[in-house]
C-alpha positions in Angstrom: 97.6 149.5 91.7 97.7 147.5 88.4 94.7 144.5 89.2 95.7 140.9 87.5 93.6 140.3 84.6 93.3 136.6 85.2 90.1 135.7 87.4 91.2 133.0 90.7 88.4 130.9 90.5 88.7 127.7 93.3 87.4 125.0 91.6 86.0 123.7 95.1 84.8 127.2 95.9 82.8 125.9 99.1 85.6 123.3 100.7 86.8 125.5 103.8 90.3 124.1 105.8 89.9 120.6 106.7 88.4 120.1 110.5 91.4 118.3 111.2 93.9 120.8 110.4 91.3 123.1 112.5 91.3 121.1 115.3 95.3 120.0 114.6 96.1 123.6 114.7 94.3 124.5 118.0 95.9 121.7 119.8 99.4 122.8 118.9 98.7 126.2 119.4 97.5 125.3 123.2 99.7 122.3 123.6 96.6 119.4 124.4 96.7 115.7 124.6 95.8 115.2 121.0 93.2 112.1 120.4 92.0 114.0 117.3 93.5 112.8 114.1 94.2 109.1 113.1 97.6 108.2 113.7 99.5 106.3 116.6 101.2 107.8 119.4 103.4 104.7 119.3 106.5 102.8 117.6 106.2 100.7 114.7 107.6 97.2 114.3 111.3 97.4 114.0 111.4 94.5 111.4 109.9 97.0 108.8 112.4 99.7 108.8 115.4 97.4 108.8 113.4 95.6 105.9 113.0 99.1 104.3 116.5 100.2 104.9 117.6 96.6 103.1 115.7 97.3 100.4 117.3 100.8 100.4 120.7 99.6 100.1 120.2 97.0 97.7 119.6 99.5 95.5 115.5 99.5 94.8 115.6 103.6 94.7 114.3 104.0 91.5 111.0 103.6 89.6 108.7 101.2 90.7 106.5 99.8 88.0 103.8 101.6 87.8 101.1 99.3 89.3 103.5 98.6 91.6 106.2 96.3 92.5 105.0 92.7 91.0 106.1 91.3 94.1 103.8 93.3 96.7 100.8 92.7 94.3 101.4 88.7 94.3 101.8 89.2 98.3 98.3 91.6 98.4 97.0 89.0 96.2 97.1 86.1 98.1 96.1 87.8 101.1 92.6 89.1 100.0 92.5 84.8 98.3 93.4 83.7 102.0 91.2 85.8 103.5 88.1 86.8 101.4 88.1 84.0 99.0 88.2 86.3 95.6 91.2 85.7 93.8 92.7 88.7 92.0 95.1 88.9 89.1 98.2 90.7 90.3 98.9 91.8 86.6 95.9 93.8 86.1 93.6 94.0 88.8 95.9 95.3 92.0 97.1 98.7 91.9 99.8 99.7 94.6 98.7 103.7 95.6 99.5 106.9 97.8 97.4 105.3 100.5 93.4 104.5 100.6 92.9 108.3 99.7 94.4 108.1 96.8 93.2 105.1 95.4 89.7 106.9 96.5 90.6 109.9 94.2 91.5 108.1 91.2 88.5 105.6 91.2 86.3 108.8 91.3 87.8 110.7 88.8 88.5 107.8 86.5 84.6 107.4 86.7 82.6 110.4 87.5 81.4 112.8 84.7 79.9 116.1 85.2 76.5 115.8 86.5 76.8 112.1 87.7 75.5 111.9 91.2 78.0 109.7 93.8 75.8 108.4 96.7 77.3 108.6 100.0 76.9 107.7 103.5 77.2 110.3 106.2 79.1 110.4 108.6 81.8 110.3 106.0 85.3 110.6 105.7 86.0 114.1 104.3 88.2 113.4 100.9 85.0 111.4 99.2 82.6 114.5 98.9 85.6 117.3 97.3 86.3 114.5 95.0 82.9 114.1 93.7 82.4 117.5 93.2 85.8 118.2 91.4 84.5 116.0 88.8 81.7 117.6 88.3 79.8 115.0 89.9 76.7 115.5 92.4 76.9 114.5 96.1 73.8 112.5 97.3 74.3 112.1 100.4 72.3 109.1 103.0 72.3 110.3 106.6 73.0 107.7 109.0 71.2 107.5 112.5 73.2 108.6 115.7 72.3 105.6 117.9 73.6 102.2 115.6 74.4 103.8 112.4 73.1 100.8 110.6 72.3 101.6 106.6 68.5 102.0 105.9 68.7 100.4 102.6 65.5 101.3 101.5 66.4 105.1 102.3 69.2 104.7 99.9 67.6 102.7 97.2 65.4 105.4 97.2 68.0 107.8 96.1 69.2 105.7 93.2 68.2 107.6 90.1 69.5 107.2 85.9 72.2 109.7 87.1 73.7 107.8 89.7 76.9 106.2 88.3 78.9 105.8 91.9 78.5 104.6 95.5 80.9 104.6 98.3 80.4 103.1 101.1 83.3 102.9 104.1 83.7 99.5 106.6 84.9 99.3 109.4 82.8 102.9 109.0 85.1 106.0 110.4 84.2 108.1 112.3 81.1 105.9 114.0 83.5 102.5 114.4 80.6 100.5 113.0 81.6 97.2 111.3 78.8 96.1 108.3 77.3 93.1 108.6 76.6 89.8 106.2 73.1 91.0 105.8 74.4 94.6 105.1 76.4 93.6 102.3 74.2 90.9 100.7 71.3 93.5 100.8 73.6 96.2 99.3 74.6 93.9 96.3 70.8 93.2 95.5 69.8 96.6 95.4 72.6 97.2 93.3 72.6 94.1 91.0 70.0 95.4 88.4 71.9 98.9 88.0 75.3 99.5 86.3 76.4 101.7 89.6 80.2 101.3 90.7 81.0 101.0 94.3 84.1 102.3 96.2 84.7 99.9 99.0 86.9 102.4 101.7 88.3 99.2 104.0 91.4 101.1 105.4 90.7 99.9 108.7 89.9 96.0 107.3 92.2 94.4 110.0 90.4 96.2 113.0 87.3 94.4 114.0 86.3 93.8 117.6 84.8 91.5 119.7 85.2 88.7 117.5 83.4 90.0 114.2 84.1 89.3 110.9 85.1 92.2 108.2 83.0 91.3 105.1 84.9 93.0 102.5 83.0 94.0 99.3 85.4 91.1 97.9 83.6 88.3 99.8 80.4 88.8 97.1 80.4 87.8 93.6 78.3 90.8 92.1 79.7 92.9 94.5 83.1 92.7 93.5 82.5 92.6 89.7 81.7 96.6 90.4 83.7 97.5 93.0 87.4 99.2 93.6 88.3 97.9 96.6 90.4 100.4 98.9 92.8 99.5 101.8 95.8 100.9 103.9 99.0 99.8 104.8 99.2 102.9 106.8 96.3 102.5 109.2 97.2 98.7 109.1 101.0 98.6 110.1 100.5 101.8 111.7 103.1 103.7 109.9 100.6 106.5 108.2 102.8 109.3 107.3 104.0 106.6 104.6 101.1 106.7 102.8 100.7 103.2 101.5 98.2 101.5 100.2 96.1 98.9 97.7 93.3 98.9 95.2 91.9 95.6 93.8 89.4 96.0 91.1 87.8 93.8 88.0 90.2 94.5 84.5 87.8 96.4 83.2 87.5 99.2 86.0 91.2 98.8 86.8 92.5 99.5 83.3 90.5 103.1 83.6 91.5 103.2 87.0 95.2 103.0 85.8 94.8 106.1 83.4 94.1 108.7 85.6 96.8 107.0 87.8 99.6 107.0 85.4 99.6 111.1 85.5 98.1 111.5 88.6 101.0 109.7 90.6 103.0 107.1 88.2 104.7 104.7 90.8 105.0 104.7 95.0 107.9 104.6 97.0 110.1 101.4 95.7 111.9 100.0 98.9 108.6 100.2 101.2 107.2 98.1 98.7 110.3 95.4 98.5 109.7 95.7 102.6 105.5 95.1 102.2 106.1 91.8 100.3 108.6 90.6 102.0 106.9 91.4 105.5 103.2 90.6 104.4 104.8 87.0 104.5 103.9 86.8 108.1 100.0 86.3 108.1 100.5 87.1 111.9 101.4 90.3 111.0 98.0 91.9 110.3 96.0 88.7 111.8 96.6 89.9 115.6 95.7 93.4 115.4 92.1 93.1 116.2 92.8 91.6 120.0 95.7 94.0 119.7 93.6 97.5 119.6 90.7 95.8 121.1 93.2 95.9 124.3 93.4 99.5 123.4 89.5 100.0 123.2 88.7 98.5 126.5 91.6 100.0 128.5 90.6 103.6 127.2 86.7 102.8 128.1 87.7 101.3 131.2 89.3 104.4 132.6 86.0 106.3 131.7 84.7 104.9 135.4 84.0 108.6 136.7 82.9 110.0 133.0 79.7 111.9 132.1 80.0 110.6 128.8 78.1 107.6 127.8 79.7 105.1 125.1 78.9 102.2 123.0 81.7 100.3 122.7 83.1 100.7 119.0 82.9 97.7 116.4 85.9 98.6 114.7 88.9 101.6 113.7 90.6 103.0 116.3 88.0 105.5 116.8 85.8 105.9 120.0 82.4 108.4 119.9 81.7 109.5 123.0 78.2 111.0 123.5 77.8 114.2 125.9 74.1 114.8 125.1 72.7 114.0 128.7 74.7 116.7 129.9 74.8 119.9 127.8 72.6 121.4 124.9 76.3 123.0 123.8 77.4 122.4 120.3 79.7 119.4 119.7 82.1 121.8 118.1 82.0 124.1 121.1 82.4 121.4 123.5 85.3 120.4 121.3 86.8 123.8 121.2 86.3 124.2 125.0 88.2 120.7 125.8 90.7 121.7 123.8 91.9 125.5 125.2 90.6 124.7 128.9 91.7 121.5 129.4 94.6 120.6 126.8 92.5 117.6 125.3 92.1 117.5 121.6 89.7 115.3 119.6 86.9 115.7 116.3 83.4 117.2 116.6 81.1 114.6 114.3 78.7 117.1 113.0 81.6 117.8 110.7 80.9 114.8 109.0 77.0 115.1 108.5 74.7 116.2 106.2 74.0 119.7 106.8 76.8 119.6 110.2 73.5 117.7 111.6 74.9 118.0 115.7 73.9 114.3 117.4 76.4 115.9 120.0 78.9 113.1 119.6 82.9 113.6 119.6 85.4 111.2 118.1 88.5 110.1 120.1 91.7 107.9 118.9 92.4 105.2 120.8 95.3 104.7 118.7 97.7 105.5 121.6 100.1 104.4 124.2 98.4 103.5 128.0 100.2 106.4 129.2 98.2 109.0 126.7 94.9 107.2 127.0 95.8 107.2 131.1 95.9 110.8 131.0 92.9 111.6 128.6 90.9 109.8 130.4 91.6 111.8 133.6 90.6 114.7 131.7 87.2 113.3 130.7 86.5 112.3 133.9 87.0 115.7 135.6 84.2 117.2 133.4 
């Protein structure tokens, strides 16, 4: 048999199938509850499909500008003005994107050069480190603890070299729910102030905060924002994530790079969600009740944990709930995951995925991003174990 003569080299040789499709693929295949992956169970608001469908047969089913429709960049604008107090000009500094993810993507690769080393905090999200290293950039990653997963600062100003050119960081954090703090964010922009290091802020979840805190977006702080690419979603926001929308607000400077790689990368987003997004970002409301909203969420879902082995700390923000099993079993969090899973039709995310070296603080992820009913009947589960 005649061999090809052209070599298949992955350029991401060591990035195996995502533990979500994993996980996504296991609960289908044995037909669990599935509290695994990030996306409501639920409806979204009406007012935004008939605002879509408007814009739909008005006619806006063509290119959008590329940076996105002027109008949704005045309207994302004015609310980072009204509620972080750092004014932003729509023209060049707000970038409409596929999603947070997206906007992630493009800020690395419009920055990282082969051999640059990326800090980043771990837990994290799984689309920051395949990025990095698609660039040619270098990984560096800054374990968080299991019990607060506060930020030891000096850990990771220790880790700041001449090759770092990038830092991410991710608040309200997924997968641990924790929300950073004043004191986190003014001691991250001193440590930074003497360097020429650009941040990635990832706030996709920015409008879910519990228990009356406050998100301090990277926006809020003077220094801070002169470096960083602010990322958000209208996806995790309005709960509509198979649209894939979302924002980046950045300085001139890093946006006009930003908008290279973007230009080929993606060009425009979907025109008549946008016309919808301006027109229903209008309504403060909108996006102002959703903390008390999956707060409700939160403490029903830990409320019907009353006969549970698992112990909890309630989480700060997301719609993400770690539940710890480690008084109870030396088993692998995967393997717990795995058994809940194909013995009793319960699906959610192992965290050691997420950690330096898969470090195993026996700690599983669940979405709380669902109706009573679903949480009702997970919780039943949980408390059979």
């Amino acid at each position: 048999m005649e061999t090809s003569k052209h070599e298949l080299r992955s350029k991401l040789p060591n990035v195996a199938t995502t533990i979500f499709t994993r996980i996504g693929n296991l609960a289908r295949e044995h037909n669990a509850l599935d509290l695994s992956q990030g996306f409501p169970n639920f409806e979204m608001d009406p007012e935004l499909i008939a605002l879509t469908t408007e814009a739909m047969k008005k006619g806006f089913n063509q290119y959008a500008p590329m940076q996105g429709y002027f109008g949704l960049r005045t309207a994302i604008a004015d609310k980072i003005q009204r509620l972080h107090g750092r004014t932003y000009d729509p023209d060049t500094e707000i970038t409409v994107t596929v999603g947070a993810t997206q906007a992630i993507f493009t800020a690395i690769t419009a920055f990282v050069h082969p051999g640059d080393e990326v800090i980043v905090l771990k837990p994290a999200y799984d689309c920051y480190e395949p990025a990095i290293v698609l660039n040619g950039g270098i990984p560096i990653p800054v374990q968080l603890n299991n019990t607060d997963f506060k930020v030891d600062w000096a850990l990771l100003k220790s880790k700041i070299t001449a090759k770092t050119r990038m830092l991410i960081i991710n608040t309200p954090h997924n997968p641990s729910g924790r929300v950073f703090s004043e004191n986190d964010m003014l001691q991250l922009q001193e440590i930074l102030k003497p360097t020429n290091i650009i941040l990635i802020s990832d706030e996709a979840y920015e409008h879910l905060v519990f228990d009356e805190r406050v998100h301090w977006s990277a926006a809020r702080f003077t220094d801070l924002a002169s470096r960083t690419f602010v990322c958000a979603s209208f996806g995790k926001t309005f709960y509509i994530t198979g649209w894939k929308m979302g924002y980046c607000a950045a300085p001139k400077a890093l946006m006009t790079a930003f908008l290279k790689i973007h230009q080929f990368a993606v060009f425009s987003i979907h025109h008549p969600v946008q016309r919808a997004m301006a027109v229903y970002l209008q309504n403060a409301d909108r996006y102002l009740g959703l903390p008390a909203f999956y707060q409700q969420k939160r403490d029903f879902f830990l409320g019907q944990l009353d006969r549970s082995k698992f112990t909890f700390t309630p989480t700060e923000g997301t719609y993400f709930q770690l539940l710890d099993f480690s008084e109870w079993s030396n088993d692998s969090d995967e393997a717990i995951a795995e058994r809940l899973i194909v013995a009793h039709k319960l699906a959610c995310i192992p965290i050691s995925s997420f950690n330096e070296g898969r470090l195993d603080h026996r700690l599983l992820r669940f979405c709380f991003a669902k109706t009573e009913e679903t949480l009702e009947q997970a919780a039943a589960i949980l408390n059979r174990l």
